[in-house]
N, C-alpha and C positions, 0 to 999 in steps of 0.2 A: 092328394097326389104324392105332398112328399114321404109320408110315414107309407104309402101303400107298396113303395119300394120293398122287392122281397129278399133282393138280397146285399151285399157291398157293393159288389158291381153295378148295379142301378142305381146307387148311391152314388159312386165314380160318376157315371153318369148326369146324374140330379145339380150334381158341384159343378160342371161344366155345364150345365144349364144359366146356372142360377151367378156365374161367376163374378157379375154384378154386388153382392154381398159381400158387406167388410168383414173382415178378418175380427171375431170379437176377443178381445185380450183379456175379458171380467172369467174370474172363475166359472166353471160348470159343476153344480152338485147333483150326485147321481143319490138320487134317493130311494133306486130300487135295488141298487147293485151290491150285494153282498161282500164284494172285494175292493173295488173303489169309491172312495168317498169324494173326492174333489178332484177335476183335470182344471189345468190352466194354461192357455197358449202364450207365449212372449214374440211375438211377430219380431220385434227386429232381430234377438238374436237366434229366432226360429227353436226355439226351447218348449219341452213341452214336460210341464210339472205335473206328476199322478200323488197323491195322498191317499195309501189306503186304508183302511175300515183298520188296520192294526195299528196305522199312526206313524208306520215308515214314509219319508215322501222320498221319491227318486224323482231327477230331473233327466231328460233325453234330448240328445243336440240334435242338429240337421233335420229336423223334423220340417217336410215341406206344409206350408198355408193348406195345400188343398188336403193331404192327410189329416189333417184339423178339423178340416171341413167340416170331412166326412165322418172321424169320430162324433164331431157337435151332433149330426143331422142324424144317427144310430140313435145318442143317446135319447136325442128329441121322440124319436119314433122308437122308443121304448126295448130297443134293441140292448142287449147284453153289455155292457162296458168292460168286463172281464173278458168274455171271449175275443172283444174287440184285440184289444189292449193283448191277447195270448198270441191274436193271430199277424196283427201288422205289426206292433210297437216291441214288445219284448223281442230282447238279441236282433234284434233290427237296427239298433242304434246305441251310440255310441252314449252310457249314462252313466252316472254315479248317483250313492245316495247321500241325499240330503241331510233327513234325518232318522236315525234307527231308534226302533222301540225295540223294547228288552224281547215281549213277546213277538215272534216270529212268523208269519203267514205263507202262503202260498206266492206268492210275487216273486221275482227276480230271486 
């Protein structure tokens, strides 16, 4: 049921289903995704840390629990964490970077 979701909006959907489910704080490694390597949610200050594949990490404030969610529940059901990450999170919120590598990628 939940990976057969086809698109974010059924996802949107899926997280108000399921709203029951804690908020997980442990890293997520995307091990198919070409441009991100690790996301990490911080629930109390609603931060959400991306690591990508070049080794820059950015952090993004005001990021609501259920945007989380639904990034978690994408990456679970094998969906793109790049495109994710182009279409809701990038200039969507307010970030800075954490850390920069010399070499430079596609991100922010």
């Amino acid at each position: 049921m939940l990976c057969e979701a086809t698109s974010t909006e059924e996802l949107y959907k899926l997280v108000q289903f399921f709203k029951h489910i804690s908020i997980m704080s442990k890293p997520v490694f995307t091990t198919k995704s070409t441009t991100i390597h690790k996301v990490e949610y911080d629930e109390k200050e609603k931060s959400l840390t991306i690591e990508f594949r070049s080794g820059n990490i950015y952090r993004y404030y005001d990021v609501q629990p259920r945007l989380w969610k639904v990034f978690q529940l994408y990456i679970e059901c094998e969906g793109s964490p790049g495109s994710f990450f182009n279409e809701y999170i990038k200039g969507q919120f307010t970030s800075e970077k954490i850390k920069t590598v010399e070499a430079s990628g596609d991100e922010e």
